[in-house]
N, C-alpha and C positions, 0 to 999 in steps of 0.2 A: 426597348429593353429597360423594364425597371433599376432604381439603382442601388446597389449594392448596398447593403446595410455595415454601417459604422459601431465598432466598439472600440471601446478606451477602457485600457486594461490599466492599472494601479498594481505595483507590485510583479510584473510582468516577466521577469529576469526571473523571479522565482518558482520553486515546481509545480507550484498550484498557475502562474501564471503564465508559465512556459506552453505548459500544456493545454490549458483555456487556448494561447495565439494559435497555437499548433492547428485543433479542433475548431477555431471558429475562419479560419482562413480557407481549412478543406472547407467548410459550408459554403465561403464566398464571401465571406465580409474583408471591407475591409479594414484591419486593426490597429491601432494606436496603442502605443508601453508608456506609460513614464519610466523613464532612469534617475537613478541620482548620477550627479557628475564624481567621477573618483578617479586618480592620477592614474589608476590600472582597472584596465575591462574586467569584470564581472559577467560575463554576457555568454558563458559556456555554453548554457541551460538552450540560446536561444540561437546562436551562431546560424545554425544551417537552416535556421527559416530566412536570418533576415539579410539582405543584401545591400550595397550599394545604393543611395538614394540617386543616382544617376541611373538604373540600370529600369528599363520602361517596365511598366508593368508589377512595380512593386507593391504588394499590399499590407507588408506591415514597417509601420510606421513610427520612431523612436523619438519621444522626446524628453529633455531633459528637465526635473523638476523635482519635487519632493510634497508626499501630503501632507508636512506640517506646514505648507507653506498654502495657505489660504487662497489669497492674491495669485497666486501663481495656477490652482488650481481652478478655479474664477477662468484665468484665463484660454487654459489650456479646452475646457466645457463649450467656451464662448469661441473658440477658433474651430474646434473639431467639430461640433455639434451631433455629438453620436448617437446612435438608436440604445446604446447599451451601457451602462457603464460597470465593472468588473471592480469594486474596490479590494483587494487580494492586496495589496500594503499592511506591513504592521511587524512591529517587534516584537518575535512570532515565538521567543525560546523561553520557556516557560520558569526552566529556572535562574535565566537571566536576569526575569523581570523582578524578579528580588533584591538583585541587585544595582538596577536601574528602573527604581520605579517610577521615576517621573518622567524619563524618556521613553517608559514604556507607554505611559496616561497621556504623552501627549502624539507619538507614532500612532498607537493602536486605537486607543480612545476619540480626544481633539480631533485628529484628522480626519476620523467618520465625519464630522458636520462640520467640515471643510469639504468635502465633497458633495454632501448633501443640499449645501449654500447654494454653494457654484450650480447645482443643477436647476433648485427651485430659482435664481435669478437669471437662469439663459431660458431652461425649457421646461417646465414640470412632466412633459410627456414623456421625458428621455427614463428609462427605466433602471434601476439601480439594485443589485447586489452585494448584499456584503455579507462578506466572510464572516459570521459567529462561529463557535466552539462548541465541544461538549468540554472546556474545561468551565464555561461556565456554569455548569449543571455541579461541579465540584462532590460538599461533601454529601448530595442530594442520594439517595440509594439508587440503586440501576433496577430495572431496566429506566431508561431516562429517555423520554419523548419529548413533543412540541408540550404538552402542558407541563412537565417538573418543575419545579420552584427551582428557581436559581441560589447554588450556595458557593462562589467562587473561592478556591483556596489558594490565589497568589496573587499580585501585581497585572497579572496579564489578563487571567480570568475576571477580572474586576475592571478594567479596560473595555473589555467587550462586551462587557453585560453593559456598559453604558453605552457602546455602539449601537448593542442591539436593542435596546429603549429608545435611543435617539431614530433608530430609524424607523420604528415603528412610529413614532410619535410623528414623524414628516409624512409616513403614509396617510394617519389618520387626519390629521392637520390640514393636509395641502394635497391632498387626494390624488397623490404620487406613486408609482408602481414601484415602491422601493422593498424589500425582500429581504429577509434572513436565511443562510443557511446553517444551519447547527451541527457543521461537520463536524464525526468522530475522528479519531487518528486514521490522517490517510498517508499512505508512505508510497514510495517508489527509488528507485536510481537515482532521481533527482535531485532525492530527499536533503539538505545539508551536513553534512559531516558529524556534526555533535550535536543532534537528534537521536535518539536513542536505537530506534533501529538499522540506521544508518552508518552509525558510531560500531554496531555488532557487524554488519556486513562486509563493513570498509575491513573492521583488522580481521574476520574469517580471511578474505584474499591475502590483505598483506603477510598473514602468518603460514599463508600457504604459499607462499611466495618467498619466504625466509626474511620481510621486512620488518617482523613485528614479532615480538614474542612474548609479549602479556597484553591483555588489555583490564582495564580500571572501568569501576562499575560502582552504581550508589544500590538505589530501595533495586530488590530485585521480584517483589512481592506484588508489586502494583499491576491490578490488572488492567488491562487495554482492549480496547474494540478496534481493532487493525485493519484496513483495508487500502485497497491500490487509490492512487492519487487519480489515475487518467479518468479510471470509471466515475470519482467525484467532480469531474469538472465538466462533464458531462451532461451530472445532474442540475451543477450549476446554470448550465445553459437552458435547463426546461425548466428549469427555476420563472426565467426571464419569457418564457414561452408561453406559460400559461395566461388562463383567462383572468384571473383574478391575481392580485399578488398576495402570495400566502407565505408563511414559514414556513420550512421545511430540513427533519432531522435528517442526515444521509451517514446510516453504519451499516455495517454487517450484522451487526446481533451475535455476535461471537464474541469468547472471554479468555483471552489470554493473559498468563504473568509472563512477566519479563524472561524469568529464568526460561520459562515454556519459548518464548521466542528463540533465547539463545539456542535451546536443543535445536529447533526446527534450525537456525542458520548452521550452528558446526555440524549436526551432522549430516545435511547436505555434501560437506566438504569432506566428510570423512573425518572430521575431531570430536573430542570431546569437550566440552567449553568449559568443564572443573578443572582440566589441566591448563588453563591459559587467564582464566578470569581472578583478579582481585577488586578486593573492595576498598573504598575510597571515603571515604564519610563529606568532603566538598562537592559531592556530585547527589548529598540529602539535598530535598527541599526544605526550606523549615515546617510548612505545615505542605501534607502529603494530600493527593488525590487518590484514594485506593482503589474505588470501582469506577470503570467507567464503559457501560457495556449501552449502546442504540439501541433503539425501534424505530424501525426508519417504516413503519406499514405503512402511513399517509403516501411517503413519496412512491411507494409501490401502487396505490390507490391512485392518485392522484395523479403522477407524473407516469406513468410505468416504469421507474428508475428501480432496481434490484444490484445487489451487488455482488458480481460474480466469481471475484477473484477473495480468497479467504488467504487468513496467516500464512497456512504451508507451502502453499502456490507462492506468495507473496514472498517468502525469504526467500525459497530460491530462485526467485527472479534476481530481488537484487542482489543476492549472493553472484548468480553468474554475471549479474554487471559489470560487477565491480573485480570480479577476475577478468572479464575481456576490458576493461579499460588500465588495465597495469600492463596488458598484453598489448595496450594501444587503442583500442576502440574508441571511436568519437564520443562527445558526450549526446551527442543529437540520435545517436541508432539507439540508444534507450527511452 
């Protein structure tokens, strides 16, 4: 019996890497999370996969660490020694990073080649993904592909276009199957709370629920290339499958504003979102993203990766999540 292929996920508690353990567990691997340590579990996202480390047969595996911590990751590379490694970590809220930018430069940035170290002095053959953006494509016009010039417009997009150079640079260098993906905005259930589509979802239930009755809003103008989370980790995985390691954009090629979202989420629910919506001016960024629409045809080509689930489907997915978890639904049946 061959033996089961190891991945070591980075960021693993969150929706992007909930879903990666989820998906690579059905295939049979077996997986490795880092956590940070914190006085109170975080771990909703991931609850009903992971059990007991006494209970026989467990295949996903939690350890404790963080990726600004070099050393640490060093070691966690050299004890697992995984066929894969998923960097999905980073200080991920984009108009956060305005206001923490140097623990954005060193979470989202730094910690890329903190991971990259740790792999070129255990294994170079261990094969690496990392998370890029379409925010780094910024004030660059759409449609935006694998060749766009990078023009980042915050703290955070300027973090990951150095990711994504640093790891390119390790592929060329050190002739490492290390990989970018240039995900669009991918959302789901999972999504965090004060992420924009998330933040719409949550108070459509709450306000049909009677717990909520305004919600606060910034740019409503900005348009988005929206797609579900699960189908992007997906791609992630044929990312790491192919023969060669290449870049790779994963969107819909779809162009929504914000406001356009909110329709699709209230009137799912039967509201209107003029009746419940105001505006906030602390929820601008200082400097704005306004288009940001994919061509994902390479990964069509290349991977056979398409993306099937679009905006409308996509709200009221998590619209009904997020009414069956006020009703009590686990977080793990989403």
């Amino acid at each position: 019996m061959s033996e089961a292929k190891r991945a070591l996920i980075t960021g693993v508690t969150g929706q992007d890497g909930s879903y990666m353990a989820e998906q690579l567990l059905e295939k049979g691997y077996e997986v490795h999370g880092v956590v940070r340590r914190s006085s109170t579990f975080n771990r909703s996202r991931i609850d009903h996969i992971h059990h007991d480390d006494h209970i026989p047969g467990k295949n996903l595996h939690l350890h404790y660490g963080d990726v600004t911590d070099a050393a640490r990751m060093s070691q966690l590379v050299y004890d697992i020694r995984p066929h894969e490694v998923y960097n999905l970590a980073a200080q991920s809220h984009v108009r956060v990073s305005f206001d923490e930018p140097v623990y954005t430069a060193e979470a989202t940035g730094v910690s890329t080649i903190n991971m990259l170290e740790a792999i070129r002095s255990v294994d170079t053959g261990i094969r690496f993904y990392q998370a890029s953006t379409s925010e780094m494509f910024g004030a660059s016009p759409p449609p935006q592909n694998e060749d766009t010039p990078f023009y980042p417009r915050s703290p955070y997009g300027v973090a990951k276009v150095y990711s994504y150079w640093i790891t390119r640079n390790y592929r060329e260098a050190y002739d490492m199957f290390a990989v970018n993906g240039q995900l669009f905005n991918h959302e789901s259930p999972r999504r965090g709370e004060t992420f924009v589509t998330r933040k719409i979802t949550l108070a459509v239930a709450n306000i049909l629920k009677g717990k909520q009755s305004e919600l606060w809003m910034g740019n409503l103008d900005a348009i988005r290339d929206w797609g579900y989370a699960k189908e992007y980790t997906d791609g992630m995985w044929r990312m790491l499958q192919a023969d060669e390691p290449e870049d790779f954009v994963l969107a819909t090629g779809t162009a929504y504003t914000i406001r356009q979202f909110l329709t699709l989420a209230f009137e799912h629910a039967g509201l209107d979102w003029e009746d419940y919506v105001k505006f906030d001016p602390k929820f601008l960024r200082p400097t704005e993203v306004d288009e940001l629409i994919g061509d994902a045809s390479k990964a069509k080509t290349k991977l056979g990766w398409e993306a099937k689930v679009l905006p409308p489907e996509l709200a009221r997915i998590m619209v009904d999540a997020d009414i069956a978890r006020l009703d009590g639904a686990a977080e793990g049946a989403f």
